[in-house]
C-alpha positions in Angstrom: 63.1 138.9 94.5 66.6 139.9 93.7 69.8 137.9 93.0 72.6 138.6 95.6 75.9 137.4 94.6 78.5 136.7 97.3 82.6 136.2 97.5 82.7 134.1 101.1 86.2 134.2 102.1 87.6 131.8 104.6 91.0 133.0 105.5 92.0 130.0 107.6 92.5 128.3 103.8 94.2 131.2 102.3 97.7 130.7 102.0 98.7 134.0 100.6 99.4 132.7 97.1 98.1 135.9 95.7 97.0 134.2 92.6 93.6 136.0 92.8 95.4 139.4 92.8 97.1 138.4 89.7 94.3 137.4 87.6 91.8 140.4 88.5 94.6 142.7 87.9 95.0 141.0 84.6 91.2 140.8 84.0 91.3 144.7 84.3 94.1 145.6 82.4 93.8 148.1 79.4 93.8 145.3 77.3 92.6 142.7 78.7 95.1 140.2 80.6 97.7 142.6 79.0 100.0 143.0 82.0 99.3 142.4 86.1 99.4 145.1 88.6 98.0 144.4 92.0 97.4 148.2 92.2 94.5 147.6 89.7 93.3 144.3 91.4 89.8 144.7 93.3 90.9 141.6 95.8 94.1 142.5 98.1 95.5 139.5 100.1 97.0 141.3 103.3 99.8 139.8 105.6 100.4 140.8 109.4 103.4 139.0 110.1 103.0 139.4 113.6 99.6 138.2 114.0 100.5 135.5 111.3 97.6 135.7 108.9 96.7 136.0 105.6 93.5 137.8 104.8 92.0 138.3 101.0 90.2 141.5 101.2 87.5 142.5 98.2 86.7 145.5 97.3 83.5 147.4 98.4 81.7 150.5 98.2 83.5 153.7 98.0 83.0 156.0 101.1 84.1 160.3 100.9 84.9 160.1 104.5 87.4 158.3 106.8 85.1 155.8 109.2 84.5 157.3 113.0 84.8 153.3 113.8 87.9 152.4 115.5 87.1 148.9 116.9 89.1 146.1 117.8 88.5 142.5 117.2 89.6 139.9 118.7 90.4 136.6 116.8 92.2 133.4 118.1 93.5 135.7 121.0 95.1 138.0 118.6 93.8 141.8 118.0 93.0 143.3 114.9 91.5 147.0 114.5 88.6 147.9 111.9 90.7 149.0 109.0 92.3 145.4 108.6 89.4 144.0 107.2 87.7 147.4 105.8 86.8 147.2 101.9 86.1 150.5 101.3 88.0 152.7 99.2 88.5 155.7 101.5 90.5 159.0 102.1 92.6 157.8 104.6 94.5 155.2 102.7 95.2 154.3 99.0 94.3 150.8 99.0 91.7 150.4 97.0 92.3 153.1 94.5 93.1 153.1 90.3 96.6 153.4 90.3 97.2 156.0 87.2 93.8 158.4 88.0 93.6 157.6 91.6 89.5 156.9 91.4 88.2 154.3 93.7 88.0 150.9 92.7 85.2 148.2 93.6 84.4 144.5 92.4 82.6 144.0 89.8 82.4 140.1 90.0 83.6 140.2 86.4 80.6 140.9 85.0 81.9 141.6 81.8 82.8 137.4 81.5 79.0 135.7 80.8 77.4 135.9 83.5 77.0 132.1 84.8 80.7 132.0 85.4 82.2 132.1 88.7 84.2 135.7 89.1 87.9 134.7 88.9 89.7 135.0 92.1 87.4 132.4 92.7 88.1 130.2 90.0 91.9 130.7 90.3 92.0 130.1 93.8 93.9 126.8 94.7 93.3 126.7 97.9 88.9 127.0 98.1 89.5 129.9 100.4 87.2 132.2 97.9 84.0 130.3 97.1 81.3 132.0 95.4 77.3 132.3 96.2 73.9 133.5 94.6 71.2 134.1 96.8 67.7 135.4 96.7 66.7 138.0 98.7 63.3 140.0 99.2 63.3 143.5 97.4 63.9 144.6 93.6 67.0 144.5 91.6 68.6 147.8 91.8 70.6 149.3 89.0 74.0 149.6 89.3 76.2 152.7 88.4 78.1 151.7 86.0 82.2 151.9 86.2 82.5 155.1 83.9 79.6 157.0 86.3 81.2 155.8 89.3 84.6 157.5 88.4 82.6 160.5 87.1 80.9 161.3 89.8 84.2 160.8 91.8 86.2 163.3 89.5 83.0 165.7 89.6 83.3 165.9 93.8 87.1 166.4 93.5 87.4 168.8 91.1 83.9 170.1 90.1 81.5 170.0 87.4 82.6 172.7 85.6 86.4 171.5 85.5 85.4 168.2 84.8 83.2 169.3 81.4 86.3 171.9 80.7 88.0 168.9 80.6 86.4 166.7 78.5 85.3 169.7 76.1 88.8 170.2 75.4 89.7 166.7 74.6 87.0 165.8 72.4 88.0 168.5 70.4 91.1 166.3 69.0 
């Protein structure tokens, strides 16, 4: 059996208060709750004035290709294509990415907090729009790349291995 742990989102509470944006960009500030900067913030609330809704998106897996989906839902008679409610970090748009490197970003549940706590936007979130969930599933626990390997792996696809061990040769030479 393996823990799954689960943001549910139920966006007919959210009031686009934004205060989850704050405190997970705050969480991940270099250091910690140093400054906020909803660039770095792995939860984006997003507004379509014209379809009047507030929708807290988390961030998910990061994908090297734009989606061939272009789907349209339909909800309370109002339209919305795939991309509104997409969490991966992708090519074709910059939500989703680190700000200053430009590497995908992806929830973490703030892992690095102990690890009975609720992740924040949940806890900070007046409104009980963000609730969070543990469930046991069949299978076994995978590991999870960690951040740096995740950003690795991102700078070794853009730029190459060799660049990316040039790089880091020459500044660990200090």
């Amino acid at each position: 059996m393996k823990t799954v742990k689960l943001i549910k989102i139920d966006v007919d509470k959210c009031n686009g208060c934004r205060a989850c944006e704050s405190i997970c960009s705050a969480f991940h500030a270099a250091p910690k709750y140093s400054s906020t900067n909803p660039e770095r913030s792995r939860i984006r609330v997003l507004f379509d004035p014209l379809k009047n809704i507030y929708v807290p998106v988390i961030a998910g897996e990061y994908t090297e290709a734009e989606c061939n989906g272009r789907n349209i839902y339909t909800i309370n008679e109002m339209e919305y294509d795939e991309c509104s409610f997409c969490r991966a970090s992708c090519p074709s748009r910059d939500l989703f990415k680190e700000p200053d490197s430009g590497l995908p970003l992806k929830c973490d549940m703030c892992e690095e907090k102990s690890p009975e706590e609720e992740p924040l936007c949940v806890q900070w979130c007046i409104n009980d729009a963000l609730t969070y969930e543990e469930k046991e599933e069949e299978g076994e626990e995978e590991e999870k790349p960690r951040e740096m390997e995740v950003g690795l792996e991102s700078l070794v696809k853009k730029y190459g291995a060799k660049t990316v061990r040039d790089t880091l040769a020459r500044i660990t030479k200090g």
